[in-house]
N, CA, C and O atoms as a DFTB+ gen file, in Angstrom:
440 C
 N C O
     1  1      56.565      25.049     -25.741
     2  2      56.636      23.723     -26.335
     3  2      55.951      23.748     -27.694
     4  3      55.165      24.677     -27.878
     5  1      56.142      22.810     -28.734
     6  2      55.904      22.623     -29.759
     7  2      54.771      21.878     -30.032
     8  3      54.530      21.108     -29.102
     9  1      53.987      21.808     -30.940
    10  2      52.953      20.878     -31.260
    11  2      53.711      19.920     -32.280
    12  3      54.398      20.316     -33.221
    13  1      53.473      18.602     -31.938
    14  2      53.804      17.681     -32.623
    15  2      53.921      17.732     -33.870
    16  3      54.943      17.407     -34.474
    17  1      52.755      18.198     -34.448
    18  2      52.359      18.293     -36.255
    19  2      53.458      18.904     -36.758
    20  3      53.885      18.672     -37.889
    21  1      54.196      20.062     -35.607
    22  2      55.298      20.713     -36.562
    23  2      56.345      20.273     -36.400
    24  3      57.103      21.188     -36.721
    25  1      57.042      19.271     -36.040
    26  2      57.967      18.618     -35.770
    27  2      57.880      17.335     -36.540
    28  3      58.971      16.832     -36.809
    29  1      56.973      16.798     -36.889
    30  2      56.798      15.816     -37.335
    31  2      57.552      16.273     -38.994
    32  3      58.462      15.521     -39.342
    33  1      57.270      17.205     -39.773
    34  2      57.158      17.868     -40.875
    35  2      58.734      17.997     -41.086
    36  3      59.217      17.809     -42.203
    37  1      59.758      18.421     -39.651
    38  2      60.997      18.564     -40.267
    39  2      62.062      17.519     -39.198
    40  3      63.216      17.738     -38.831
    41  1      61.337      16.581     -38.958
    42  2      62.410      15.979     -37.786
    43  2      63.394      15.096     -39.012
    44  3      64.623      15.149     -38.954
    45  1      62.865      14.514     -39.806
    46  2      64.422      14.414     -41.571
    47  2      65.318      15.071     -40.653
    48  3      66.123      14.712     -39.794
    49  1      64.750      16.541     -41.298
    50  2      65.791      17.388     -41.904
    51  2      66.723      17.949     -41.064
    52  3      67.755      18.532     -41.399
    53  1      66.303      17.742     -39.944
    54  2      66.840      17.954     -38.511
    55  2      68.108      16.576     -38.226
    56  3      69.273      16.656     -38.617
    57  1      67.664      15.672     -37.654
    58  2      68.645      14.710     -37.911
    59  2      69.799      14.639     -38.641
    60  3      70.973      14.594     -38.274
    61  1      69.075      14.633     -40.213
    62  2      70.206      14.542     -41.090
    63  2      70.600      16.264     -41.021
    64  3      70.312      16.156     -42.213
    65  1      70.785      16.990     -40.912
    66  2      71.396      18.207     -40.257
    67  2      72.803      17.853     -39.679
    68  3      73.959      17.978     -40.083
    69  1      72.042      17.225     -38.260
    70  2      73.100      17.179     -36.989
    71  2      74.206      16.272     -37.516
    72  3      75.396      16.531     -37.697
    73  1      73.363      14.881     -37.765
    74  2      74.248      13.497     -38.055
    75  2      75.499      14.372     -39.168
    76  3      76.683      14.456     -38.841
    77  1      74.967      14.932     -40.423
    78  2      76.115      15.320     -41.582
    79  2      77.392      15.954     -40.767
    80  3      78.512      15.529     -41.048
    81  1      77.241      16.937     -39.790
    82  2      78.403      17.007     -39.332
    83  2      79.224      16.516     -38.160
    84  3      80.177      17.133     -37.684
    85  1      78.688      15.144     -37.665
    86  2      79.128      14.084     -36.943
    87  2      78.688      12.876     -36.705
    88  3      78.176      12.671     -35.604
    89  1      78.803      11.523     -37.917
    90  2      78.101      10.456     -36.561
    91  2      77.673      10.292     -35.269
    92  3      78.620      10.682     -34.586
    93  1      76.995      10.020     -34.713
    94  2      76.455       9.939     -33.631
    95  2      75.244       8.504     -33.310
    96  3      74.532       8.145     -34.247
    97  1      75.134       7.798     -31.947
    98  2      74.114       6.991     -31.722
    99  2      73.235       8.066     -31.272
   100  3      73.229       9.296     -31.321
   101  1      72.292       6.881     -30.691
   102  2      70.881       7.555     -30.311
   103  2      71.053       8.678     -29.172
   104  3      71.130       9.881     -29.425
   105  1      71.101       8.154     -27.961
   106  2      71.342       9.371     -26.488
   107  2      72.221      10.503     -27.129
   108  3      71.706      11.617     -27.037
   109  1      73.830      10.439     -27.960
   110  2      74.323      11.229     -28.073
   111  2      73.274      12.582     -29.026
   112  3      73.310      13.812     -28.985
   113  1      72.557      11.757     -29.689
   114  2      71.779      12.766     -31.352
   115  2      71.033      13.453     -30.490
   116  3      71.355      14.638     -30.409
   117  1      69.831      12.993     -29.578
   118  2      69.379      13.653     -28.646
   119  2      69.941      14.434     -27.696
   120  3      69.324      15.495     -27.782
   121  1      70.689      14.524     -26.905
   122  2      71.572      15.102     -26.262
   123  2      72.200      16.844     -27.454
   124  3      72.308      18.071     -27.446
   125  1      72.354      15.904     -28.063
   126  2      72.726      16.975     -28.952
   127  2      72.012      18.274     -29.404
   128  3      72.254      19.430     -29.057
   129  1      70.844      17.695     -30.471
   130  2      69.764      18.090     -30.791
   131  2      68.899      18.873     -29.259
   132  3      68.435      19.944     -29.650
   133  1      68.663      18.721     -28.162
   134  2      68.469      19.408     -27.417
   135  2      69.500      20.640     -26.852
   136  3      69.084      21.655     -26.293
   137  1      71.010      20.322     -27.127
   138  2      72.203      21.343     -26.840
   139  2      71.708      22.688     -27.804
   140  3      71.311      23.796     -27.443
   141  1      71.923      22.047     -29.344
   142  2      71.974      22.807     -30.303
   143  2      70.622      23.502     -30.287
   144  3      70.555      24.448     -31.072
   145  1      69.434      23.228     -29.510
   146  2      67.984      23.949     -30.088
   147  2      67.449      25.014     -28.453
   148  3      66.349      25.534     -28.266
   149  1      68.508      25.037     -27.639
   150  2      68.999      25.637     -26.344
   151  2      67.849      24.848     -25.718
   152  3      67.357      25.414     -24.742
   153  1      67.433      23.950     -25.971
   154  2      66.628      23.221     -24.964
   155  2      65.040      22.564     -25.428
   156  3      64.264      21.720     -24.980
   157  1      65.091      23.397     -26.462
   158  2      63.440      23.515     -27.058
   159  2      63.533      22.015     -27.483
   160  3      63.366      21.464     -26.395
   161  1      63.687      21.089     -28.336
   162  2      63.841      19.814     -28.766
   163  2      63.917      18.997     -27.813
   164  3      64.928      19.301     -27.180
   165  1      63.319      17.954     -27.260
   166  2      63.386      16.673     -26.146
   167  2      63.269      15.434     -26.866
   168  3      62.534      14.541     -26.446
   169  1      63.992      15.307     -27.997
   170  2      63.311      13.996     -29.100
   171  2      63.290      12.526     -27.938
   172  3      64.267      12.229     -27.250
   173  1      61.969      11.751     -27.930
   174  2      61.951      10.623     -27.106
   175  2      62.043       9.799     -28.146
   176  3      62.048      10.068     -29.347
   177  1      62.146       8.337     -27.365
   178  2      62.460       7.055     -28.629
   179  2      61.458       7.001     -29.199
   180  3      61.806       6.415     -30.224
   181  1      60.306       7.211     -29.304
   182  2      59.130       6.606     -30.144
   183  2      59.331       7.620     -31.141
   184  3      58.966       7.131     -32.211
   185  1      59.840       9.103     -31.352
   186  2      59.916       9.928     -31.917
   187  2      61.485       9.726     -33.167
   188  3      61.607       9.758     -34.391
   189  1      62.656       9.472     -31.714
   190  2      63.576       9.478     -32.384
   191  2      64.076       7.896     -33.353
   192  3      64.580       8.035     -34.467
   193  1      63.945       7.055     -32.999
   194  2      64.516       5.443     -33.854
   195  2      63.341       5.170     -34.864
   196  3      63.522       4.505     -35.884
   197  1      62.243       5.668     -34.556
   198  2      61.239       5.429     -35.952
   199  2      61.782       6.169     -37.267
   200  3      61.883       5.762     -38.424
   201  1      62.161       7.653     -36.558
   202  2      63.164       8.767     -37.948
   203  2      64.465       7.906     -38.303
   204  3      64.791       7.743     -39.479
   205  1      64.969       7.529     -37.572
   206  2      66.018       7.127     -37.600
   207  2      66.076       5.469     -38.630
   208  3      66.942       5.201     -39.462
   209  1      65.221       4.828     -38.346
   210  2      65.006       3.507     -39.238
   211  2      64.634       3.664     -40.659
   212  3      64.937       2.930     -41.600
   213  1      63.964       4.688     -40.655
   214  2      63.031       5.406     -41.724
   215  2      63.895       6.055     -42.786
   216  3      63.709       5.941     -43.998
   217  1      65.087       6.908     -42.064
   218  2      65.926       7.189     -43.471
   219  2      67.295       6.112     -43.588
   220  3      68.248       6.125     -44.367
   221  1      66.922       5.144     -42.405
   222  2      68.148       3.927     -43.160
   223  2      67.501       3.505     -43.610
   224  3      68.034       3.488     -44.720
   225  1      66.272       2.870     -43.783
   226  2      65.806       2.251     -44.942
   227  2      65.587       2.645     -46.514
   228  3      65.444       1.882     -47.469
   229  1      65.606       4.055     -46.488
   230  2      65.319       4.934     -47.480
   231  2      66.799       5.344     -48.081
   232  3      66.850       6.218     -48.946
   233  1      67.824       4.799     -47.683
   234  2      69.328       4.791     -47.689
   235  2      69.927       6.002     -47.947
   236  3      70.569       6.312     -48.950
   237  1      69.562       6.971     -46.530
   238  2      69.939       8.565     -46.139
   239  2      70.804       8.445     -45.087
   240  3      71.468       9.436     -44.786
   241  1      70.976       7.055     -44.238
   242  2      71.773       6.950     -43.338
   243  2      72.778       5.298     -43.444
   244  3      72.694       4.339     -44.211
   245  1      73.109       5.411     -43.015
   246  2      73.909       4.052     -42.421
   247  2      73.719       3.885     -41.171
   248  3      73.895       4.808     -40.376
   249  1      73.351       2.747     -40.825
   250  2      74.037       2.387     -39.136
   251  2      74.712       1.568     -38.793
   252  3      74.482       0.442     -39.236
   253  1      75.825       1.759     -37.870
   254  2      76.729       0.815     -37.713
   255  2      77.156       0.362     -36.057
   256  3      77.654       1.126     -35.230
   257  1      76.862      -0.870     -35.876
   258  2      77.069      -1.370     -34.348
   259  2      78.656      -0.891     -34.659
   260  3      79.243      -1.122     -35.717
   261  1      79.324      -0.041     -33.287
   262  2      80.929       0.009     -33.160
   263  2      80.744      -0.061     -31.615
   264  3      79.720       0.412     -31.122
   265  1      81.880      -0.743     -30.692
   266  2      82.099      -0.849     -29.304
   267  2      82.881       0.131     -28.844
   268  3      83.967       0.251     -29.412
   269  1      82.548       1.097     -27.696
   270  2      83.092       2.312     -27.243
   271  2      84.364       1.663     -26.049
   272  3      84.503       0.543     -25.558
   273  1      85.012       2.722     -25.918
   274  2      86.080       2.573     -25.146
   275  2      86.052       1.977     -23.926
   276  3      86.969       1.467     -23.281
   277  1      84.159       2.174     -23.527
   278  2      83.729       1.694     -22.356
   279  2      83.392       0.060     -22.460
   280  3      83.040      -0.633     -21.505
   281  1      83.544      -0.316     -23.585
   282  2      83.090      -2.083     -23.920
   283  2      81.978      -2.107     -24.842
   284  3      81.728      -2.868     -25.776
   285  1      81.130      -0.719     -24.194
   286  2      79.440      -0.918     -24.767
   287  2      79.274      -0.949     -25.905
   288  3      80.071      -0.310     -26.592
   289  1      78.046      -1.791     -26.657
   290  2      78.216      -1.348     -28.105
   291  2      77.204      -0.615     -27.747
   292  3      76.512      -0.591     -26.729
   293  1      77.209       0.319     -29.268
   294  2      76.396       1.605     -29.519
   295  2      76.407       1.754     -31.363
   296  3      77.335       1.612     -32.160
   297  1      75.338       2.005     -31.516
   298  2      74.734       2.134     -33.230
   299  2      75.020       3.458     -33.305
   300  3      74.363       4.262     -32.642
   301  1      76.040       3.855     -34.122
   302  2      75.909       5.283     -35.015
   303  2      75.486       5.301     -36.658
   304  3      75.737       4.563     -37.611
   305  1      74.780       6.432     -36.487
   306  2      74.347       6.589     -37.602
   307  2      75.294       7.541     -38.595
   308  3      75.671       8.484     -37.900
   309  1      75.681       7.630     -39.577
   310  2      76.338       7.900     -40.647
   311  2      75.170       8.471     -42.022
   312  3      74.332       7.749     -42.562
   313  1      75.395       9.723     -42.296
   314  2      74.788       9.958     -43.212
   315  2      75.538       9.668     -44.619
   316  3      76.738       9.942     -44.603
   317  1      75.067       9.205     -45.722
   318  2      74.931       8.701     -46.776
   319  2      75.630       9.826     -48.112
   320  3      75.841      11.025     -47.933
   321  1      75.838       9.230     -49.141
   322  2      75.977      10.021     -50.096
   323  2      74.667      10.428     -50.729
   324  3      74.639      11.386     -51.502
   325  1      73.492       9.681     -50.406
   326  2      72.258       9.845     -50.706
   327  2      71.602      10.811     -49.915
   328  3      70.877      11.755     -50.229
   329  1      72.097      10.281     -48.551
   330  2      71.523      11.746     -47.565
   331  2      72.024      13.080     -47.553
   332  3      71.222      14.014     -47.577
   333  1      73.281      13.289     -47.519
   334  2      73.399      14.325     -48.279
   335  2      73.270      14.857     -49.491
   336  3      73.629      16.014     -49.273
   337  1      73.043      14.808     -50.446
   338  2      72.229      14.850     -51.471
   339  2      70.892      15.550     -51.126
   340  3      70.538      16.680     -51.460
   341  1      70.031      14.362     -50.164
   342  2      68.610      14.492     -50.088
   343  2      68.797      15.819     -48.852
   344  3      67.891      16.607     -48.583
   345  1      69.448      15.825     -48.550
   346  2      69.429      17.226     -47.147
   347  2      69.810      18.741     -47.877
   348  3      69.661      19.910     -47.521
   349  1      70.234      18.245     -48.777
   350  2      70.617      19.535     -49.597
   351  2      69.193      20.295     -50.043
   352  3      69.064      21.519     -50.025
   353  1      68.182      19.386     -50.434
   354  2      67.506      19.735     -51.086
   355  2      66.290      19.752     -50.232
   356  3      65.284      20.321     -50.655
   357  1      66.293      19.193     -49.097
   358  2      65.844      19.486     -47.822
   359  2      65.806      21.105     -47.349
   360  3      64.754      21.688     -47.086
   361  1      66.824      21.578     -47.301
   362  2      67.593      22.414     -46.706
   363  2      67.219      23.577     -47.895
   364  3      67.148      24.627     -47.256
   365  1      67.030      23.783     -48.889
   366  2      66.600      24.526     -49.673
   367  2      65.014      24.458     -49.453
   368  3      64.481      25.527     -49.156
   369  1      64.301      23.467     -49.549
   370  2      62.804      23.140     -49.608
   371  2      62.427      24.111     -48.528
   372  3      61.478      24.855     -48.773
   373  1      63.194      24.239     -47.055
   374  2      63.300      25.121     -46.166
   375  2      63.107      26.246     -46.205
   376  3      62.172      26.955     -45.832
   377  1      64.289      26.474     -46.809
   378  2      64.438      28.147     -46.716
   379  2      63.224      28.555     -47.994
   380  3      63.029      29.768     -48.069
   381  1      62.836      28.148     -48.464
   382  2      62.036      28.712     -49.327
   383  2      60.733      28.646     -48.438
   384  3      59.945      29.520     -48.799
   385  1      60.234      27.848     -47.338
   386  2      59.049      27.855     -46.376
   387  2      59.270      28.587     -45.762
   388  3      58.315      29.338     -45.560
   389  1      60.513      28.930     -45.058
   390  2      60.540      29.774     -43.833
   391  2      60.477      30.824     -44.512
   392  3      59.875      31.618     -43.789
   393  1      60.864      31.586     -45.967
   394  2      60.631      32.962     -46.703
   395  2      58.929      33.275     -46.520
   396  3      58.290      34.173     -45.973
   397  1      58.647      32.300     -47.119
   398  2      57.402      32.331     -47.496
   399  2      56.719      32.837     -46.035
   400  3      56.529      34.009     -45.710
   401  1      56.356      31.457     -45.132
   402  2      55.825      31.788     -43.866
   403  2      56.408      33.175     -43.674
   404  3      55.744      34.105     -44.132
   405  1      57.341      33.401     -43.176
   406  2      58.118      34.829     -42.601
   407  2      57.170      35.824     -43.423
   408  3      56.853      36.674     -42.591
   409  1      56.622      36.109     -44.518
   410  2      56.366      37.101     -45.472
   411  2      54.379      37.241     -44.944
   412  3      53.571      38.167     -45.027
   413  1      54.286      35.879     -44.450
   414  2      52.808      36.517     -44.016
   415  2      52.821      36.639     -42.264
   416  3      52.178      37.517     -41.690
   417  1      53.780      35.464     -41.423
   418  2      53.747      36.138     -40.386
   419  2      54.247      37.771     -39.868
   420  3      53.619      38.435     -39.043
   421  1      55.126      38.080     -40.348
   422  2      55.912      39.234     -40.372
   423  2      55.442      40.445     -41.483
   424  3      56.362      40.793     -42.224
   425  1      54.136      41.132     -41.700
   426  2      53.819      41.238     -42.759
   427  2      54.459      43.157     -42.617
   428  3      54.662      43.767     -41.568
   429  1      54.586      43.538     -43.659
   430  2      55.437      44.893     -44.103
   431  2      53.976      45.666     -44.357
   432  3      52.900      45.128     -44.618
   433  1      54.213      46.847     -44.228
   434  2      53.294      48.081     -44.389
   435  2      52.554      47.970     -45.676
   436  3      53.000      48.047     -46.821
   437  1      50.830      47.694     -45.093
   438  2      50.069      47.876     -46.651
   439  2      50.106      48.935     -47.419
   440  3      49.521      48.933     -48.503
């Protein structure tokens, strides 16, 4: 299991990840996000709709009440022309941490 502190740092970039290549509501993103991370990820609501309010307000997402086939309504979230944008550069900010980290955890012959 994970310590919070480090999850806290990329749960953005995570979201807007998943959401860019499908709308999705809440149970489905989770559901998901636990498929895609083979299990390691359990995002709960206090974790997941605070991220989630946080980049619609910051206008990285959209949300939109739509009624499913079953009657129910359900909020999907829609990432933005802004959020993609901002995930791009997310997503670089990344790979340049994980180089970095990788270069002192993984360290090569003094």
């Amino acid at each position: 299991m994970y310590r919070k502190e480090l999850l806290k740092g990329s749960t953005e970039t995570l979201l807007l990840t998943v959401l860019a290549v499908e709308p999705m509501y809440g149970y489905q993103l989770v559901r998901e996000m636990e498929r895609r991370s083979g299990g390691y990820f359990r995002f709960k609501e206090g974790t997941l709709y605070p991220a989630l309010h946080r980049l619609e307000r910051d206008g990285l997402l959209d949300g939109r009440w739509e009624v499913a086939l079953s009657g129910q309504r359900r909020r999907y979230y829609f990432v933005t022309a802004k959020g993609d944008g901002a995930l791009k550069g997310l997503l670089e900010e990344w790979k340049s941490f994980s180089r970095a980290a990788n270069l002192i955890l993984q360290p090569g012959p003094s």
